[in-house]
N, C-alpha and C positions, 0 to 999 in steps of 0.2 A: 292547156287542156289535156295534154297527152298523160300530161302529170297525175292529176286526178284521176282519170282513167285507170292507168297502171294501177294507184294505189288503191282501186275500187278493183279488179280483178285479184290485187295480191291479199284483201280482206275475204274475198271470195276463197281462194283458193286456203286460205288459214282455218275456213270455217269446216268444220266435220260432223256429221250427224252425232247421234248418241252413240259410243263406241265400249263395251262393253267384254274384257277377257272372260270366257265360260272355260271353268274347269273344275274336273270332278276327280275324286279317287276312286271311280267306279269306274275309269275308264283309264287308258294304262299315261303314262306319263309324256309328253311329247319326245322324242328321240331325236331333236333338232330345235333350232331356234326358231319356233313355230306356235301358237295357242291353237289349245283341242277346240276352239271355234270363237269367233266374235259376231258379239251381236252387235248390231248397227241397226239403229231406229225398232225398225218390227222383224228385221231379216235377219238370218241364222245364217251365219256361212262354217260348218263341220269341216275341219282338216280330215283326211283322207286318215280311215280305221284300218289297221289290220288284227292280227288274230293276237296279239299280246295282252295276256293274262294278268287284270292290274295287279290281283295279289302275288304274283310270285315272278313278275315280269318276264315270266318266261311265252313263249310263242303253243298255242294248241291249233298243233298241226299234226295229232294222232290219224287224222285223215281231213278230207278234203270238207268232207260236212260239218265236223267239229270246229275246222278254221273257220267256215262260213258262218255257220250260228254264232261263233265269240265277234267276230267284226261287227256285227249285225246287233249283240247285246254290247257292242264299247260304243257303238253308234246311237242306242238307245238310252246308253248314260249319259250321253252328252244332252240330247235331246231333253230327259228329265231335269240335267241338270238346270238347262235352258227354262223351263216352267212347256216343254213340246213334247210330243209325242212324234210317232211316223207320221200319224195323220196330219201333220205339218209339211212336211218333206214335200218340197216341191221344182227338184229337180238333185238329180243322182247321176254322177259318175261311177260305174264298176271298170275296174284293172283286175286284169287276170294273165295269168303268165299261160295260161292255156284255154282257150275257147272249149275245149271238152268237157272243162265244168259249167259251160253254160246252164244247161238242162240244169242241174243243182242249184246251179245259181240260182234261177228263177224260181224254182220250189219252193227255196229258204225264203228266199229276197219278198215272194208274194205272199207268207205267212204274217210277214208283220203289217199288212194291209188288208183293208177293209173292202174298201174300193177309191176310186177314184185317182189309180196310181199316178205316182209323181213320173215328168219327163226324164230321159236317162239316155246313154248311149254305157255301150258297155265293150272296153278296147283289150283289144291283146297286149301285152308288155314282154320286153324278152327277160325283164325282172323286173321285183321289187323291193321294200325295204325290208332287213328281217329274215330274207328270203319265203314269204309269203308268197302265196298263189293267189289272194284274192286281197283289196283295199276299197273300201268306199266312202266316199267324199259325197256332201251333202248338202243343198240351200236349202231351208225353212224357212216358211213365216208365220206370224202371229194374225 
């Protein structure tokens, strides 16, 4: 009996929702062995955006709002790319290498909502990739 069992768990564990690479050239190229987001069934999970420029792969960090707004439009090409918008988003990671851009953060970050914003925690990091000050990581759903 234990037999069966086993090989009813290990059909279990073989089976995987609808799994799905989202990628776009609207948004910059992954910079590791990572996809810009997979879908799985109706859920959206967005790999962590920073401020890299897909057309010239270079980073727009002429100041802190210009990073913020590019993350925020590489975030919304995934989203399109996805058939989503913000108003999918429904839960948000921000990394910031300094809490002083919070206040901005939020500015920027609540322009692209309507209402009903998404759950979020928002961490300090003593870096990140790129040398970016700000990265956002994203669940949606359908």
């Amino acid at each position: 009996m234990f037999g069966l069992f086993s090989l009813f768990l290990l059909s279990l564990m073989a089976q995987q929702p609808d799994r799905k690479v989202i990628y776009t050239d609207k948004a910059p190229k992954p910079i590791g062995p990572y996809s810009q987001a997979i879908l799985s069934g109706n859920t959206l999970y967005v790999a962590g955006q920073i401020a890299i420029n897909p057309e010239t792969g270079r980073m727009d960090t002429t100041d802190i709002e210009t990073e913020i707004r590019r993350v925020l439009k590489n975030l919304g090409a995934v989203l399109e790319e996805a058939g989503m918008k913000y108003e999918n988003i429904v839960k948000t990671t921000i990394y910031t290498t300094d809490l002083k851009y919070f206040k901005t953060i939020n500015t920027l970050y609540g322009e692209c909502f309507n209402s009903g914003f998404p759950a979020r925690e928002t961490v300090q990091v003593i870096a990140l990739p790129a040398k970016a000050r700000v990265e956002i990581s994203a669940v949606a759903g359908k």
